[in-house]
C-alpha positions as CSV (number, residue, x, y, z in Angstrom):
1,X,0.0,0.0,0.0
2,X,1.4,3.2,-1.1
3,X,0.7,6.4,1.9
4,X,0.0,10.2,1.4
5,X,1.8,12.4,4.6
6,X,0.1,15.6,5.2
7,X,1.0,18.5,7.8
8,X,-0.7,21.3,8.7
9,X,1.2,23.8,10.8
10,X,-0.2,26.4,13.4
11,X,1.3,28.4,15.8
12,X,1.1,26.2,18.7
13,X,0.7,22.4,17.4
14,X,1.7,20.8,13.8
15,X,-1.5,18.5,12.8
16,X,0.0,15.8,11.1
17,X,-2.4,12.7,9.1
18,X,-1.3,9.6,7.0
19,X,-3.9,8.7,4.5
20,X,-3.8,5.6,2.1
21,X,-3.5,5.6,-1.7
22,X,-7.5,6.3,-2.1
23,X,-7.3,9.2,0.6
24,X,-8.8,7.8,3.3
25,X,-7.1,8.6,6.9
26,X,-5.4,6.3,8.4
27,X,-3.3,8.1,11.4
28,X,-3.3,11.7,12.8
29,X,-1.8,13.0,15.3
30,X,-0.3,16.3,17.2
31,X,3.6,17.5,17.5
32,X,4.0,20.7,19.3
33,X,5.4,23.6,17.6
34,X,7.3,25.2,20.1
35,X,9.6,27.9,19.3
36,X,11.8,26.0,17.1
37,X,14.0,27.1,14.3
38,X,12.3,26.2,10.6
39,X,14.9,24.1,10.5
40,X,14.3,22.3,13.6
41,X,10.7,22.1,13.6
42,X,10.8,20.6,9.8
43,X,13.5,18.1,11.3
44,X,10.9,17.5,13.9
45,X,8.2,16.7,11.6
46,X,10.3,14.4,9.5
47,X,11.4,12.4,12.7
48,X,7.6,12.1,13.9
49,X,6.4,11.0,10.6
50,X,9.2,8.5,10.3
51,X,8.4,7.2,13.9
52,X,4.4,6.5,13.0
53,X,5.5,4.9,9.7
54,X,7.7,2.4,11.5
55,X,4.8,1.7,14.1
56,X,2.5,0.5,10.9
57,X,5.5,-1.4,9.8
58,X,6.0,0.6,6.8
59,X,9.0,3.2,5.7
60,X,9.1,6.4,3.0
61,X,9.9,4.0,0.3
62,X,6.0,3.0,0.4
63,X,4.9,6.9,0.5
64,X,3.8,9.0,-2.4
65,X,4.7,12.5,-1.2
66,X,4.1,14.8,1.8
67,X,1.5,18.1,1.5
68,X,2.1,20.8,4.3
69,X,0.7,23.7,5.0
70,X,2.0,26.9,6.2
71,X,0.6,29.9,8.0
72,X,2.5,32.5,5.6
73,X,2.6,33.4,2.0
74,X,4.0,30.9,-0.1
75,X,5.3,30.4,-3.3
76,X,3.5,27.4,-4.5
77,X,5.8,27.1,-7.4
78,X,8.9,26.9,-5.4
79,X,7.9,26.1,-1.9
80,X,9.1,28.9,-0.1
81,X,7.9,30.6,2.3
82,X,8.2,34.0,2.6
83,X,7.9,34.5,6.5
84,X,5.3,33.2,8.9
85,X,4.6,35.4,11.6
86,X,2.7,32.8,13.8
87,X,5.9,30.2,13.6
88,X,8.3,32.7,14.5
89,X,9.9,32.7,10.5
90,X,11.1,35.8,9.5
91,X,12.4,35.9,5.6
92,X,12.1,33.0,3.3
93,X,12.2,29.4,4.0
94,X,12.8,26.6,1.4
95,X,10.1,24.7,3.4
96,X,10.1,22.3,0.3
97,X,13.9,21.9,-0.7
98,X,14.3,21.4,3.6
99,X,11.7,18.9,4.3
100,X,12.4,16.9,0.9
101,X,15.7,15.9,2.1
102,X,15.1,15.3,5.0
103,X,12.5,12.5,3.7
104,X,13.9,11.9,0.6
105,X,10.3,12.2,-0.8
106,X,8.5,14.6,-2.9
107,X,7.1,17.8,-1.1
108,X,4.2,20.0,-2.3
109,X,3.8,23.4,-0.1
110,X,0.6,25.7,-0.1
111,X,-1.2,28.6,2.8
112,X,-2.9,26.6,5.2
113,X,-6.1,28.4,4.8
114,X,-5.9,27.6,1.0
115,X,-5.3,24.0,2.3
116,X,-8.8,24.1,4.3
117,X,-10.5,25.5,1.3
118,X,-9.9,22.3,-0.7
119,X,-10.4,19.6,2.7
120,X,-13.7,21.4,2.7
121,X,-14.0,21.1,-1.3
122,X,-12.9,17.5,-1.0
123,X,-14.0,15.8,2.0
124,X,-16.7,18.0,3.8
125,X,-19.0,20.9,3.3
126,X,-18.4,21.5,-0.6
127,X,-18.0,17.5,-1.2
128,X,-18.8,16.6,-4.9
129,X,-18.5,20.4,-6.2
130,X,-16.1,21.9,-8.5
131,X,-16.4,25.8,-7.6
132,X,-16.3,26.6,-4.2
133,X,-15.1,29.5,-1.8
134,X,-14.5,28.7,1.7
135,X,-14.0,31.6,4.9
136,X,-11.6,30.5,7.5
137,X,-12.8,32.8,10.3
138,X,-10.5,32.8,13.4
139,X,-8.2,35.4,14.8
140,X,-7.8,36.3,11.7
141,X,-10.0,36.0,8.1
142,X,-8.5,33.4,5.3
143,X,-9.4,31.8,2.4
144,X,-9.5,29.7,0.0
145,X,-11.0,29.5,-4.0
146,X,-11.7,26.4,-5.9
147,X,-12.6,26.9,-9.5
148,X,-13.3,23.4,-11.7
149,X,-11.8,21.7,-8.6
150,X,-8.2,23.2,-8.1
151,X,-6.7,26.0,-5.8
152,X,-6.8,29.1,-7.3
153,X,-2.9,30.9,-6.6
154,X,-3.3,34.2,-8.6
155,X,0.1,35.7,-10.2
156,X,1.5,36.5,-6.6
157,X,0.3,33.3,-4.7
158,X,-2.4,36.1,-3.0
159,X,-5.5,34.6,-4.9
160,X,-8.1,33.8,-1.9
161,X,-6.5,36.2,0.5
162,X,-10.4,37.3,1.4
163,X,-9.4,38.6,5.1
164,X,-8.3,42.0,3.7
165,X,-11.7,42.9,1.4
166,X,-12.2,46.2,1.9
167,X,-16.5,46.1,3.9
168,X,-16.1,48.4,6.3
169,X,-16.4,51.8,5.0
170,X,-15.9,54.0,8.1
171,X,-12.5,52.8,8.0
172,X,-12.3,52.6,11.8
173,X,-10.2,49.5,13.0
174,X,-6.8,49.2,11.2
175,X,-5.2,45.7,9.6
176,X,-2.7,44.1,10.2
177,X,-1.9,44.3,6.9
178,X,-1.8,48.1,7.7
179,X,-4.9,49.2,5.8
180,X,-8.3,50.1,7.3
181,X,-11.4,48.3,6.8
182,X,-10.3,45.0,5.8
183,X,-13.1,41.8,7.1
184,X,-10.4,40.6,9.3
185,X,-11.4,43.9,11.4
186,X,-14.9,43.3,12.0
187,X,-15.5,39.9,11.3
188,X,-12.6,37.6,13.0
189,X,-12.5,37.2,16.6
190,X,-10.6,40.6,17.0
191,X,-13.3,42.1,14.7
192,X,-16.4,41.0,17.0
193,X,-14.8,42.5,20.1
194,X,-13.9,45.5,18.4
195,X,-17.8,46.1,17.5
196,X,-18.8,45.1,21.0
197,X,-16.8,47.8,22.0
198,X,-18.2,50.0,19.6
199,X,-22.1,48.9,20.3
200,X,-21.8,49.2,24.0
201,X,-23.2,52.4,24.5
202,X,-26.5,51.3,23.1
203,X,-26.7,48.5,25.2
204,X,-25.8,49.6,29.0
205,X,-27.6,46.5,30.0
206,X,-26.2,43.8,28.3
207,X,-24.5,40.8,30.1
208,X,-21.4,41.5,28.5
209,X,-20.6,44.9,30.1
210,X,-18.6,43.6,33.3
211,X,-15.9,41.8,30.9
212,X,-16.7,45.0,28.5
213,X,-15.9,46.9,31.4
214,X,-13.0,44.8,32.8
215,X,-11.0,44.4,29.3
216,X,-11.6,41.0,28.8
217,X,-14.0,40.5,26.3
218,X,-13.6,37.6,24.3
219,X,-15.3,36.6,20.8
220,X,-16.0,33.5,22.7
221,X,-18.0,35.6,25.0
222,X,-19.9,37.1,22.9
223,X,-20.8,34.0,21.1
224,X,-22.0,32.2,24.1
225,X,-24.4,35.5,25.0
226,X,-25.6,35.4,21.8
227,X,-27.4,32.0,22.3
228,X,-28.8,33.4,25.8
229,X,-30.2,36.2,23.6
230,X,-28.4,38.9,24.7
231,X,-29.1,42.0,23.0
232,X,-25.9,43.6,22.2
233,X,-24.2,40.1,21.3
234,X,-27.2,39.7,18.7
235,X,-26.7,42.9,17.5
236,X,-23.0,42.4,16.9
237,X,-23.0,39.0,15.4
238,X,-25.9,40.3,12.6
239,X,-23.3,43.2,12.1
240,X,-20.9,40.4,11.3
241,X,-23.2,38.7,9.0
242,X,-23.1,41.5,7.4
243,X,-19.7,41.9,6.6
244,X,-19.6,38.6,5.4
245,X,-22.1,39.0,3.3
246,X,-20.7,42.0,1.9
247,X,-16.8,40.3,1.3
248,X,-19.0,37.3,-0.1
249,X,-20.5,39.3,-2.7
250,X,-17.4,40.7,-3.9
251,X,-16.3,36.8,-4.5
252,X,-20.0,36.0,-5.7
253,X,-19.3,38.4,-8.5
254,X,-15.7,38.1,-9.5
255,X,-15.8,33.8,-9.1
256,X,-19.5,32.9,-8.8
257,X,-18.7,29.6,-6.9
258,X,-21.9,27.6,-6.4
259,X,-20.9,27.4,-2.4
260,X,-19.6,29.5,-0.2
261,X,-18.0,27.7,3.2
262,X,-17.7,29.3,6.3
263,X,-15.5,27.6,8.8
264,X,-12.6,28.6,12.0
265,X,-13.5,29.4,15.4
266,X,-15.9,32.0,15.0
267,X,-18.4,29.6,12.6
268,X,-18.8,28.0,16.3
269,X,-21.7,30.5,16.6
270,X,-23.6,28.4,14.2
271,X,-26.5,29.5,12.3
272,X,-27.1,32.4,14.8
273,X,-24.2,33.9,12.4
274,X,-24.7,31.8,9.0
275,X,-28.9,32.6,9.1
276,X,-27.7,36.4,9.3
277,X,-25.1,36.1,6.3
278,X,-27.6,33.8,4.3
279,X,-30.3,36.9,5.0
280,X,-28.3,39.9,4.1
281,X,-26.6,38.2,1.1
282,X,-29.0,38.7,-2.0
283,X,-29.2,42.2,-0.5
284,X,-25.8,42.8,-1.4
285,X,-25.4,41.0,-4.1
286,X,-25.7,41.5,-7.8
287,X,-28.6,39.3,-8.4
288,X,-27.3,36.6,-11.5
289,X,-24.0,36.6,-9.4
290,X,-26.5,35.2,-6.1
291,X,-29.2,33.2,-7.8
292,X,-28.4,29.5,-6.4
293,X,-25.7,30.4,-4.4
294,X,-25.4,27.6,-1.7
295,X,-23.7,28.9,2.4
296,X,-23.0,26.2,4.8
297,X,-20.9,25.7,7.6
298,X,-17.9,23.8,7.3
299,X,-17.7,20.2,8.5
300,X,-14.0,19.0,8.6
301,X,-13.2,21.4,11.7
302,X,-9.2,21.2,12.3
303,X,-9.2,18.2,9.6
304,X,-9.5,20.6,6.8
305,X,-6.3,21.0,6.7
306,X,-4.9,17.5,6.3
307,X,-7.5,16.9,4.3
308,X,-7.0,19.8,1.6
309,X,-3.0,18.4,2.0
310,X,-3.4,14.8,1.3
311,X,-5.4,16.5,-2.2
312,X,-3.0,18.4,-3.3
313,X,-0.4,15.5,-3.1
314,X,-2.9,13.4,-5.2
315,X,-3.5,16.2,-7.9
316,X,0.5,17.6,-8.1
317,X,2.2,14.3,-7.4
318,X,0.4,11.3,-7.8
């Protein structure tokens, strides 16, 4: 039997899977990431995937290729990486020339949240489609864009970057990416407590305003006062909804995927958030580009990943 070896890196913990020649999973596990050198962690991964492979009595000899993905811009052509501020990388990193000699296997490098995108595509939410956008909606806003059933990578490798769409025309929370306005300001987890903040004022009653009083507001918060009702956590998370909606209809217009996917941490507020982006969508949307237009949550959770890894290996390798 020949094996597919996937990883999926994040700042604190490396997700790494071994699926079989049909990509089903086999093994996955967790290696911390620590604060490592590239170097060391990719000498880390290659030592823990070796290790697994001699507990199924197997070696790399019976392995097709390893997918990885990387919480930075990458060069999918090359394999570099140009920095990942959540690892700790600062300049480029041959994540591809390192981690292929280490294994003495082929390598195939791509963004983690363009990874997700095509788990989601492949295995969960957006199974059996060929055009599909997915939302990765965390402490920050990513993405991911399948069109007839590959990544999209744009001239740059920035194709899918969806975070910084420009929806919030006040212009008052600043990126990041140094700009103003950009989703990931008002609709990642940052994004929610910055509107809470902003709202508060309206709602002096709110079960919220002792953390919103104390500084320790969390997204997490605000989703769990949302299913309680709360006033000011409804009004946020519909604000919310409408931001994705808005970024959504950008995509609907340029792509016109027949699903959108909405996944990450701040999904969790189920279809208290989805039933308000589903709602304000055709609202915002030029009609043709909205007509049939599917939105789901995502169903792979911190899978996605592996998942949208194990793919790539089978459409760039195998």
């Amino acid at each position: 039997m020949k094996y597919v070896l996937t990883a999926d890196l994040g700042g604190t913990s490396c997700k790494l899977g071994i699926f079989d020649q049909e990509l089903e999973l086999i093994e996955k596990w967790r290696i911390p990431t620590g604060i490592n050198s590239e170097t060391e962690l990719l000498k880390e991964i290659a030592t823990s995937f070796q290790k697994q492979l001699e507990k199924m009595e197997s070696n790399v000899d019976e392995c097709i290729g390893i997918g990885i993905g990387v919480p930075g811009p990458v060069n999918f052509k090359d394999g570099v990486v140009n920095g990942a501020v959540n690892l700790g990388w600062k300049g480029k990193v041959d994540v591809k020339g390192i981690l292929s000699n280490l294994m003495n296997l082929e390598v195939i490098v791509d963004n983690d949240a363009n990874l997700a995108a095509l788990g989601e595509q492949y295995k969960g939410a957006g199974k059996n489609y060929s055009n599909v956008a997915v939302l990765t909606i965390g402490t920050g806003v990513g993405g991911g864009i399948i069109s007839n059933r590959e990544l999209m990578h744009g001239f740059k490798g920035a194709s899918g970057e969806v975070g910084h769409l420009k929806v919030d025309h006040t212009e008052q929370f600043q990126c990041n990416c140094g700009h103003r306005g950009c989703l990931e300001t008002v609709a990642s987890a940052t994004g929610i407590v910055n509107l809470c903040y902003d709202f508060q004022k309206d709602f002096p009653e709110s079960i919220l305003s002792e953390l919103i009083d104390a500084g320790t507001l969390s997204s997490r918060d605000v989703i769990t006062a949302a299913g309680q009702k709360d006033p000011l956590a409804l009004k946020v998370l519909n604000k919310v909804g409408y931001f994705i909606a808005l970024g959504l209809s950008y995509i609907a217009s340029v792509v016109n995927p027949s699903h959108f996917v909405i996944g990450g941490g701040v999904s969790d507020a189920g279809h208290i958030l989805l039933d308000s982006v589903i709602s304000q969508f055709p609202t915002v949307t030029f009609p043709p580009a909205a007509e049939g237009i599917n939105i789901v949550l995502a169903e792979l959770g911190n899978d996605a990943g592996i998942y949208g890894a194990a793919r790539l290996v089978e459409q760039y390798i195998k």
